[in-house]
C-alpha positions as a LaTeX table, in Angstrom:
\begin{tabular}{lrrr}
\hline
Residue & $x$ (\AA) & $y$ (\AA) & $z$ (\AA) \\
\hline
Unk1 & $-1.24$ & 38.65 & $-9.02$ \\
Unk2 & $-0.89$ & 35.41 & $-7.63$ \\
Unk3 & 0.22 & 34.75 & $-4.32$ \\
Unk4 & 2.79 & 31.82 & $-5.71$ \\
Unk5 & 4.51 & 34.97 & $-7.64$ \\
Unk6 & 5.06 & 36.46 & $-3.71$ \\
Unk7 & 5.69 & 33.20 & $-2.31$ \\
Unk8 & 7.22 & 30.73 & $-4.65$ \\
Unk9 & 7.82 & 28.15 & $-2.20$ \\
Unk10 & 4.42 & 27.32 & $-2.09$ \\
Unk11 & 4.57 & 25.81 & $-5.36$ \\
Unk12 & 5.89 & 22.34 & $-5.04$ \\
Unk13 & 3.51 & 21.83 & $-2.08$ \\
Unk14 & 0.25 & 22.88 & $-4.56$ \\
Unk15 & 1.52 & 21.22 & $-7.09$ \\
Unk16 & 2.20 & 17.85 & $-5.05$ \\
Unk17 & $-1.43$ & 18.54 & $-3.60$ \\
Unk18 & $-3.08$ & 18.57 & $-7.61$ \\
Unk19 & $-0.58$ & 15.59 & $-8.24$ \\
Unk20 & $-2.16$ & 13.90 & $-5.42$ \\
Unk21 & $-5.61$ & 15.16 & $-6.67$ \\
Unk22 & $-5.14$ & 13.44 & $-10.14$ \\
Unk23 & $-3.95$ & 9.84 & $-8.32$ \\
Unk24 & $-7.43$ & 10.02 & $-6.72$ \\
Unk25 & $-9.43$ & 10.72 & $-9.62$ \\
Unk26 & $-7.49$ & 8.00 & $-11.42$ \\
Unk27 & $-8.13$ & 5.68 & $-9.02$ \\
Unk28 & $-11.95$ & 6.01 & $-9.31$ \\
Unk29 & $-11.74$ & 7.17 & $-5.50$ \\
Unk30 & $-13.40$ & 10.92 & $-6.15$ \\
Unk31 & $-16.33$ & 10.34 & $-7.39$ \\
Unk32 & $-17.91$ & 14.08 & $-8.67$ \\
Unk33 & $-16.84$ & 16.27 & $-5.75$ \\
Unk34 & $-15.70$ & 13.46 & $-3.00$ \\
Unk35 & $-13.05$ & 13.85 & $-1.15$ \\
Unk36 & $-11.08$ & 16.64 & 0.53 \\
Unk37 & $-7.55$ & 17.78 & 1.69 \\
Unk38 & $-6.17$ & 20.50 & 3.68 \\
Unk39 & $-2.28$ & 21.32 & 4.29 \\
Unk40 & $-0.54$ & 23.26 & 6.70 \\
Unk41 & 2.00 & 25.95 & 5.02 \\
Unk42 & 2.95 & 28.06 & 7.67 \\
Unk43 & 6.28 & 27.44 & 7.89 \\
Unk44 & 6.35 & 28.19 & 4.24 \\
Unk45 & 4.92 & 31.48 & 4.71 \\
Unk46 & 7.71 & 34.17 & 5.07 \\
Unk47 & 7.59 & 37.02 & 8.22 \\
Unk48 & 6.86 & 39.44 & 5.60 \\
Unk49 & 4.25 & 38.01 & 4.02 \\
Unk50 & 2.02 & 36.91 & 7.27 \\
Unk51 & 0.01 & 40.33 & 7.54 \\
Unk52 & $-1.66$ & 40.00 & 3.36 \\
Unk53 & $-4.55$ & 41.41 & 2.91 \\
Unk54 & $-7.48$ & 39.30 & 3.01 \\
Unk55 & $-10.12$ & 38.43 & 0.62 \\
Unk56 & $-12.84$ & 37.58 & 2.54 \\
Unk57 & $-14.58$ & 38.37 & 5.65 \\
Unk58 & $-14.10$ & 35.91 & 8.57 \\
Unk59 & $-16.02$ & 32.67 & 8.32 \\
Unk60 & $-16.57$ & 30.89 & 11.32 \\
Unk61 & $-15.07$ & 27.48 & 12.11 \\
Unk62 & $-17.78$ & 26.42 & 14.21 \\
Unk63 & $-15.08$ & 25.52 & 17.77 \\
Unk64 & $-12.09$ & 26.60 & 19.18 \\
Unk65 & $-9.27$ & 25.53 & 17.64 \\
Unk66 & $-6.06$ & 27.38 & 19.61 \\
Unk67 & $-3.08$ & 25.36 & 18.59 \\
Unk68 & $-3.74$ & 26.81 & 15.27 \\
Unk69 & $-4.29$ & 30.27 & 15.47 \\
Unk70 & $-1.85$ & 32.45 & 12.74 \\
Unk71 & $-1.30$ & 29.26 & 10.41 \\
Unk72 & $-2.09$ & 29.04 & 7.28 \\
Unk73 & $-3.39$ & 25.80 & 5.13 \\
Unk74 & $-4.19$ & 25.29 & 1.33 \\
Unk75 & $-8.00$ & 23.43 & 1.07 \\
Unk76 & $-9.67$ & 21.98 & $-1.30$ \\
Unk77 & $-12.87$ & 23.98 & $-2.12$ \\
Unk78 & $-16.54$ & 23.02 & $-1.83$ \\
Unk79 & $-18.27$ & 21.63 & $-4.05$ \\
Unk80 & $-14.79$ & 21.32 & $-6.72$ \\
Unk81 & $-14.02$ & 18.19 & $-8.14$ \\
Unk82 & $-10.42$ & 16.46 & $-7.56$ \\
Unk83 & $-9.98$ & 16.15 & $-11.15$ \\
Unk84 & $-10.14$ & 19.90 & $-11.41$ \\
Unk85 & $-8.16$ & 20.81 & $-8.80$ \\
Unk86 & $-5.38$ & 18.07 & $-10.35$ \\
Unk87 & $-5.12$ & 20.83 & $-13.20$ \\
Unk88 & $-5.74$ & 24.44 & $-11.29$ \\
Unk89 & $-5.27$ & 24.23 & $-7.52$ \\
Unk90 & $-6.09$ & 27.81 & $-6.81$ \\
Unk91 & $-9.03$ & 28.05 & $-8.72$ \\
Unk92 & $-10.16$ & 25.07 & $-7.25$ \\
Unk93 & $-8.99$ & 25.23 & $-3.73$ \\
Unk94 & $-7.86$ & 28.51 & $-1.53$ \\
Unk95 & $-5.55$ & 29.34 & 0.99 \\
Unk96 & $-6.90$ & 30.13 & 4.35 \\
Unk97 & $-5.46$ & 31.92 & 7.75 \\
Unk98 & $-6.72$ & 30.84 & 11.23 \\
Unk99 & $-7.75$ & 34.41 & 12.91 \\
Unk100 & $-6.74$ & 35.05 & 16.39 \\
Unk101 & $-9.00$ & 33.43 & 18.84 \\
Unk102 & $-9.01$ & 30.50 & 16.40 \\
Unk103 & $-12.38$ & 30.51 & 16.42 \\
Unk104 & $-12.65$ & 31.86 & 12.56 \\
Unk105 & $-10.55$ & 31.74 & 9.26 \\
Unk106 & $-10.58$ & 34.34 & 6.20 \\
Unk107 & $-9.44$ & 32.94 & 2.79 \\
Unk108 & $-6.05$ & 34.48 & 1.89 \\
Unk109 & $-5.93$ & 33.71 & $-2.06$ \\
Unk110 & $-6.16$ & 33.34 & $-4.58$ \\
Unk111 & $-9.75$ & 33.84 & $-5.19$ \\
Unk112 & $-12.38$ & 33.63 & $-2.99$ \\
Unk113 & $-13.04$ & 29.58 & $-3.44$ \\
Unk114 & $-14.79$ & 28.47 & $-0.39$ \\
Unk115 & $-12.94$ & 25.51 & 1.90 \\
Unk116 & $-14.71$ & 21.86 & 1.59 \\
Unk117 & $-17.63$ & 21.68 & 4.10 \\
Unk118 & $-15.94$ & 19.55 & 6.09 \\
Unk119 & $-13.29$ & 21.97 & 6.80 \\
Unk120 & $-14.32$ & 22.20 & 10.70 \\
Unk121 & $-13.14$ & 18.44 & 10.91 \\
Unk122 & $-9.94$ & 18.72 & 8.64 \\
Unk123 & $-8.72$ & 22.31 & 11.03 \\
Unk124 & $-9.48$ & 20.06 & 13.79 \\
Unk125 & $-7.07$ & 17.03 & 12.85 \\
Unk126 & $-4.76$ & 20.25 & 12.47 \\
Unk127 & $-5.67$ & 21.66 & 15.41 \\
Unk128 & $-4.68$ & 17.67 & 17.14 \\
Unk129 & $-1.53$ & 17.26 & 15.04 \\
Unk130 & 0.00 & 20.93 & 15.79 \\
Unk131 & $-0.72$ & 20.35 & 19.59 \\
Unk132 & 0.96 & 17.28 & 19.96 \\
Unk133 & 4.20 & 18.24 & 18.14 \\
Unk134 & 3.56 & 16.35 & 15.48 \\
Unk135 & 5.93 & 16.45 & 12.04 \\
Unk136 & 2.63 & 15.89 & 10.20 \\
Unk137 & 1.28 & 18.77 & 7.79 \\
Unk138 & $-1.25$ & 17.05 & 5.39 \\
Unk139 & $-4.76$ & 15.54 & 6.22 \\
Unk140 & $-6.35$ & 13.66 & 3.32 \\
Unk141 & $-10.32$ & 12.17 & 3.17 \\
Unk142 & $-11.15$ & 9.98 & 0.03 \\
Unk143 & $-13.12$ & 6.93 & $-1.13$ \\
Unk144 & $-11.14$ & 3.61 & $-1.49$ \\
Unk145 & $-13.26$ & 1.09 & $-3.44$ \\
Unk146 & $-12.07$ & $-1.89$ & $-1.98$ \\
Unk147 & $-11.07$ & $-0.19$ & 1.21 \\
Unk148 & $-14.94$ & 0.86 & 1.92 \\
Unk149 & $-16.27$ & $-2.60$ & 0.79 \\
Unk150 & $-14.22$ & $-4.46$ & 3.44 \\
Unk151 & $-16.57$ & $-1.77$ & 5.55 \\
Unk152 & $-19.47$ & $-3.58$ & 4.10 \\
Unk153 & $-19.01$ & $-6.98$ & 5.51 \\
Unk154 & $-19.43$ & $-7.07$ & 9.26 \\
Unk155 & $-16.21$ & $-9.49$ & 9.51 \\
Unk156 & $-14.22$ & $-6.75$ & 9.29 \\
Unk157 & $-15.75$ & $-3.87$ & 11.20 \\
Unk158 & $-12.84$ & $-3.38$ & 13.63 \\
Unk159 & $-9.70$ & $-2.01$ & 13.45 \\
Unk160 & $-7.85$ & $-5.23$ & 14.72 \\
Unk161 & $-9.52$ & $-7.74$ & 12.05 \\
Unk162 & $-8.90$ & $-5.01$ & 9.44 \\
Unk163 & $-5.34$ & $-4.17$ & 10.02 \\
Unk164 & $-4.42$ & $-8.23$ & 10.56 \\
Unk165 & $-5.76$ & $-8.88$ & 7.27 \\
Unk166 & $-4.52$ & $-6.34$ & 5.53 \\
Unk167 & $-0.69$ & $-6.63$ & 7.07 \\
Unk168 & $-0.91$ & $-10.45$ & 6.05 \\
Unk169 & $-1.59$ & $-9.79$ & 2.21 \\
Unk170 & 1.64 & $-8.53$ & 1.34 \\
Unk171 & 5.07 & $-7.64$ & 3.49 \\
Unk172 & 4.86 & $-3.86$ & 1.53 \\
Unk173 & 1.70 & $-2.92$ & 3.96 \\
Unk174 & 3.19 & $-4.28$ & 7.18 \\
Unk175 & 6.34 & $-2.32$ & 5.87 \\
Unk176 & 4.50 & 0.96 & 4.62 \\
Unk177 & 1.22 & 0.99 & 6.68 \\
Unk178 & 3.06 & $-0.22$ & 9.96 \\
Unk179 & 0.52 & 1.63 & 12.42 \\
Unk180 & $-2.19$ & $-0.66$ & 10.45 \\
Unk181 & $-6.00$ & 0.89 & 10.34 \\
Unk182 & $-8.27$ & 2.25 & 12.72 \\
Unk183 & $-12.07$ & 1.74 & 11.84 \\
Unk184 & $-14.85$ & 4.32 & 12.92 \\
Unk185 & $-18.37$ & 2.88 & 12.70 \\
Unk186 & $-21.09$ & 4.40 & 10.59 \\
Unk187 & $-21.60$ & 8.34 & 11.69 \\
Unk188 & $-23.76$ & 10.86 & 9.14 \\
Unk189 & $-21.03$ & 12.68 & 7.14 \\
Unk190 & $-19.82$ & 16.03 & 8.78 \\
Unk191 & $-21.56$ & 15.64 & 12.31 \\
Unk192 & $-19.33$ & 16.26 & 15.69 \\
Unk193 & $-19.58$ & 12.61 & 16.57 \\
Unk194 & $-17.97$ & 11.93 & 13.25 \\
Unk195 & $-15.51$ & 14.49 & 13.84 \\
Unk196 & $-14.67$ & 13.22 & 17.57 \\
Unk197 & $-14.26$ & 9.87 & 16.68 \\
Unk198 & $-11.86$ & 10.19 & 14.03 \\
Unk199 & $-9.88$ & 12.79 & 16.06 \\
Unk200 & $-9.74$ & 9.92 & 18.83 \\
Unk201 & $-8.65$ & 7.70 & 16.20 \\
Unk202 & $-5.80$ & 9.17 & 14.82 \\
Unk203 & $-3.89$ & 9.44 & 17.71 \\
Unk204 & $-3.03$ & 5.64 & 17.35 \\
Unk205 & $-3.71$ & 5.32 & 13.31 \\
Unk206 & $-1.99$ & 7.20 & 10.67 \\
Unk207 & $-5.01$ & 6.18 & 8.38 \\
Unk208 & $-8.78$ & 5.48 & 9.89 \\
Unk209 & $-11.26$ & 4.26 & 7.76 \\
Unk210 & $-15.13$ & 5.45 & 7.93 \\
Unk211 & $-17.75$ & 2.61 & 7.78 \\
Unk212 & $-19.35$ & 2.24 & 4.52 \\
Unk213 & $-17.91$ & 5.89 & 3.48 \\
Unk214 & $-13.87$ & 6.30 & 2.93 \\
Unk215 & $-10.54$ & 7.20 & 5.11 \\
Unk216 & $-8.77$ & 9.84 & 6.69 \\
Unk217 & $-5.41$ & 9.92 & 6.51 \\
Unk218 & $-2.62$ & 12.51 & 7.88 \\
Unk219 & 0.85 & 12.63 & 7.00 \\
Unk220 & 3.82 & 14.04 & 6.58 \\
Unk221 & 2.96 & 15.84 & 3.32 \\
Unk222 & $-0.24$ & 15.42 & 1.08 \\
Unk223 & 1.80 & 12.13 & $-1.07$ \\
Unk224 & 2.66 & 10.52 & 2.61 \\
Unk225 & $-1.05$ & 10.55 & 3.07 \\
Unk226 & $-1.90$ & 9.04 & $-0.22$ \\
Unk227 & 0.61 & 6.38 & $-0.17$ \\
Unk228 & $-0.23$ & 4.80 & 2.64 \\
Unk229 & $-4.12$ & 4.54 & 2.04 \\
Unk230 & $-2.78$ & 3.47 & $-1.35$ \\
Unk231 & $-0.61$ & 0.35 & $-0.06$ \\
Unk232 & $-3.49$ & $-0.51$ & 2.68 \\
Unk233 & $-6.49$ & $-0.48$ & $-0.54$ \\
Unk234 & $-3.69$ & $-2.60$ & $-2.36$ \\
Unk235 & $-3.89$ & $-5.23$ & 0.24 \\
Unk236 & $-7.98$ & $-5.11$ & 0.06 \\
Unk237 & $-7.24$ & $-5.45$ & $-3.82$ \\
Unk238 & $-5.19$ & $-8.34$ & $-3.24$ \\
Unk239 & $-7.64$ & $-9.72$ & $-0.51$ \\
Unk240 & $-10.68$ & $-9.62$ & $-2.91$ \\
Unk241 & $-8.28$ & $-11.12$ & $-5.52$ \\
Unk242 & $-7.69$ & $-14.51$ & $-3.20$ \\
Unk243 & $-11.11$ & $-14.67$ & $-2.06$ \\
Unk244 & $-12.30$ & $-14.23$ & $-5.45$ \\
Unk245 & $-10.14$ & $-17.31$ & $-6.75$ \\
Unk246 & $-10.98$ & $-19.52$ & $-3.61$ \\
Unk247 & $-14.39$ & $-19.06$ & $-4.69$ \\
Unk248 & $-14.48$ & $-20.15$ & $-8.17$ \\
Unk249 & $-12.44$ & $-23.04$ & $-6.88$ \\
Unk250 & $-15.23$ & $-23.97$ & $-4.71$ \\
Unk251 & $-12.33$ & $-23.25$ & $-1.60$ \\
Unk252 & $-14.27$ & $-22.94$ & 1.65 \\
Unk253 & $-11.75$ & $-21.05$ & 4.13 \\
Unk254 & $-11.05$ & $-17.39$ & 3.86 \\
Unk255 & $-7.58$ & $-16.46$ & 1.84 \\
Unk256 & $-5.22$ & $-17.60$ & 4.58 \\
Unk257 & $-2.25$ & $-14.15$ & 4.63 \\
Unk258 & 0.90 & $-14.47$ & 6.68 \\
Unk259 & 0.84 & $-15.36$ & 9.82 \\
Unk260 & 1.92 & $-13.83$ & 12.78 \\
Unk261 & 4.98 & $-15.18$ & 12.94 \\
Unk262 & 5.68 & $-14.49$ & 9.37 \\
Unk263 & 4.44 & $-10.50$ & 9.72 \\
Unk264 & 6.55 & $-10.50$ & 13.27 \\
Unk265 & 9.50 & $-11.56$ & 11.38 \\
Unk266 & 8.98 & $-9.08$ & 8.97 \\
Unk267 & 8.76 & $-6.21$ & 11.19 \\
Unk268 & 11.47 & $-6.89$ & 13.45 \\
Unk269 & 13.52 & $-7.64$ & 10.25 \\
Unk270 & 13.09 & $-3.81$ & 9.18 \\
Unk271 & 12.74 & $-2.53$ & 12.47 \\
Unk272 & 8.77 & $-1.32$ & 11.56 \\
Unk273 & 7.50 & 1.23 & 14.75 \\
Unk274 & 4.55 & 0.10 & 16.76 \\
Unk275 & 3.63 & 3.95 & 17.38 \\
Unk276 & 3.61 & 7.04 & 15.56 \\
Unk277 & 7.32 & 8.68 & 15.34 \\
Unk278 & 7.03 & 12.55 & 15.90 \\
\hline
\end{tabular}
């Protein structure tokens, strides 16, 4: 039996999660098996239902994660592809439960799928977003195209040149994006430093992206998280678009974007926040 015919609730959340999955596939940003998501259910989870069985042994997280311990999360399983998961999210995913000492995690259901390997890094961004009181409940880590190019050209590897840019392409980004995008210079995939960096990150950015590899974003459910990586690779779309043009024209100067008056305008126009809103 499946756990959505205990819990039905759980449904629109999977279901927005393989929506989510399909956008990213679509979008040529999940390449085989790239990319990952996790999202916190536990408030979904009724009193009755906390104690099921599992069906695994514990697995070890690999730290100490104690803001979490009791909660449960859907994650995307290893090795599965995003287009899969788009079409089955249990059989391509699993829901997990943080054991007591939050220092391991046994899959729940509905099969024994094992979490992404990166699943220490994604329980830690939980870990961060539960123990600051955050409203946030998804994490999301995919490829951008244009996003990870701008990565590419030393120009933009900071998070100041790459949010300015982006914000002046298009008032929608400013409006959408309005915490901008932190940048994280190259670390190897999965290593602590990688890990640390982003977690230090995201306490000022919604969305961070990883040199010459993809973003992380969190939000307040898994679509939250893709739409604003979505509007910030629009304006890198839009950016490549102008340069492209100036080029051909034989223009020497850079697309030129609002300015700062024009993006100050906007944002005190729609009353944009400077910092995250719990």
């Amino acid at each position: 039996m499946s756990i959505l015919e205990k819990i039905p609730q759980l449904s629109p959340v999977l279901d927005q999660c393989a929506e989510v999955a399909g956008y990213l596939w679509q979008k040529g940003w999940a390449e085989r098996n790239g990319g990952n998501m996790t999202y916190n259910l536990t408030d979904l989870i009724p009193e009755e239902f906390r104690n099921l069985p599992a069906i695994s042994e514990p697995i070890p997280i690999g730290c100490r994660l104690p803001a979490i311990e009791g909660f449960w999360f859907y994650a995307k399983g290893t090795g599965r592809r995003m287009r899969d998961l788009a079409r089955k999210p249990l059989e391509n995913g699993s829901i997990i439960r943080i054991l007591p000492g939050g220092e391991q995690y046994e899959i729940v259901a509905d099969e024994p799928v094992m979490p992404t390997s990166e699943i220490s890094s994604h329980l830690s961004l939980q870990n961060h977003l539960v123990a600051s009181g955050s409203s946030y409940r998804a994490t999301l880590h995919t490829h951008p195209i244009e996003l990870v190019a701008l990565s590419h050209i030393r120009h933009f590897c900071s998070s100041e040149e790459l949010t300015r840019t982006l914000w002046s392409m298009i008032p929608e980004t400013l409006a959408f994006a309005p915490l901008g995008l932190g940048f994280i210079p190259f670390e190897c995939p999965g290593t602590v430093a990688l890990a640390e960096a982003t977690l230090r990150e995201i306490g000022t950015y919604d969305v961070v992206l990883w040199e010459k590899h993809g973003t992380v974003a969190v939000g307040t459910d898994m679509m939250d998280a893709f739409d604003q990586t979505d509007v910030l690779n629009k304006s890198a779309c839009i950016y490549r678009e102008a340069a492209l043009i100036k080029a051909s024209l034989n223009f020497a100067a850079r697309p030129e974007g609002m300015s700062d008056e024009q993006m100050k305008g906007i944002q005190e126009l729609f009353k944009l926040p400077t910092e995250r809103i719990k």
